[in-house]
C-alpha positions in Angstrom: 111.4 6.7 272.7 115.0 5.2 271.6 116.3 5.0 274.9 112.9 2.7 275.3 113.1 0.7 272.5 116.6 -0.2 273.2 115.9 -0.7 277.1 112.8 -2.7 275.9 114.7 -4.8 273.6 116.9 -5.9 276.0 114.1 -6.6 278.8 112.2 -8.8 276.3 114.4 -10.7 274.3 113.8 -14.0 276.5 110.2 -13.6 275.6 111.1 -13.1 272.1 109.9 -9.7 271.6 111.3 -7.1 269.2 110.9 -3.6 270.3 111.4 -0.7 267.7 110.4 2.9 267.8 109.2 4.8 264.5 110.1 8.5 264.6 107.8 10.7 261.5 108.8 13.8 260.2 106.2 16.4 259.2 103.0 14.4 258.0 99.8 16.7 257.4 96.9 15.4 258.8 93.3 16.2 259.7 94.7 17.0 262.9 96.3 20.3 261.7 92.9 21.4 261.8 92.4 21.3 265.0 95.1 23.6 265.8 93.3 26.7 265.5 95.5 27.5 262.6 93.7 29.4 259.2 94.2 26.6 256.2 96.3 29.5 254.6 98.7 29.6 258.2 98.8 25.7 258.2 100.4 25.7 254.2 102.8 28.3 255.2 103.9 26.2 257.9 104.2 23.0 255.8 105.9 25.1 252.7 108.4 26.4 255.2 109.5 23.0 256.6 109.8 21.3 252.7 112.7 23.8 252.7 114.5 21.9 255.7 113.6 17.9 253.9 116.2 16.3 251.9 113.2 14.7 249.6 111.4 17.9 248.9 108.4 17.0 250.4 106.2 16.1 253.2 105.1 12.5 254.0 102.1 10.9 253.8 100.4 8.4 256.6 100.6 5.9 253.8 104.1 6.1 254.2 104.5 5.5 258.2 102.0 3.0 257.9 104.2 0.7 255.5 107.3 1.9 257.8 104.9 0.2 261.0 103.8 -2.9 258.8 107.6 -3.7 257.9 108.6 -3.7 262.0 105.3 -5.5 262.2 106.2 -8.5 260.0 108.6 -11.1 259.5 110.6 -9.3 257.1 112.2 -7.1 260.2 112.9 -10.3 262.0 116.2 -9.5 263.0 115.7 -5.8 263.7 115.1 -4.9 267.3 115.9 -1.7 269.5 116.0 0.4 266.9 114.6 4.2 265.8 113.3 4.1 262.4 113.0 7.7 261.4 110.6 8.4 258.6 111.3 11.7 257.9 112.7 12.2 254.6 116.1 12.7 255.5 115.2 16.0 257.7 117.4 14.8 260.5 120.0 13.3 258.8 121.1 16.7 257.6 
């Protein structure tokens, strides 16, 4: 998705269009439930990756969503080709 954004970047600048890729770290969602995964399995998933976040913590969809809304507005409007990585810190360690 990087390699895409900065590709993309390039591709569209003459039409003015900013291209960014967002990259989350572990955010539990509804979707966990659909892995076939007891609720007990699922939180001793997520309490062994908290371990492996700078923060401490897991995200929240809240939290990506603000991270889309920012590329989304006017306040990015010099950003372009870049991986935001929401993750905590997890791969910056």
């Amino acid at each position: 998705m990087r390699n895409f954004a900065r590709s993309w970047s390039i591709d569209l600048k003459e039409r003015k269009i900013r291209v960014n890729a967002i990259s989350p770290g572990l955010v539990p969602t509804p979707v966990y439930d659909l892995l076939g995964l007891t609720e007990e399995q699922v939180q001793g998933f997520v309490a062994s990756q908290v371990a492996n976040i700078p923060l401490g913590r897991v995200g929240t969809t809240d939290e990506i969503d603000k991270a889309v809304v920012f590329l989304a507005s006017d306040d990015s409007s010099f950003i372009t080709g870049i991986e935001l990585l929401v993750d905590g810190g997890m791969t910056q360690v």
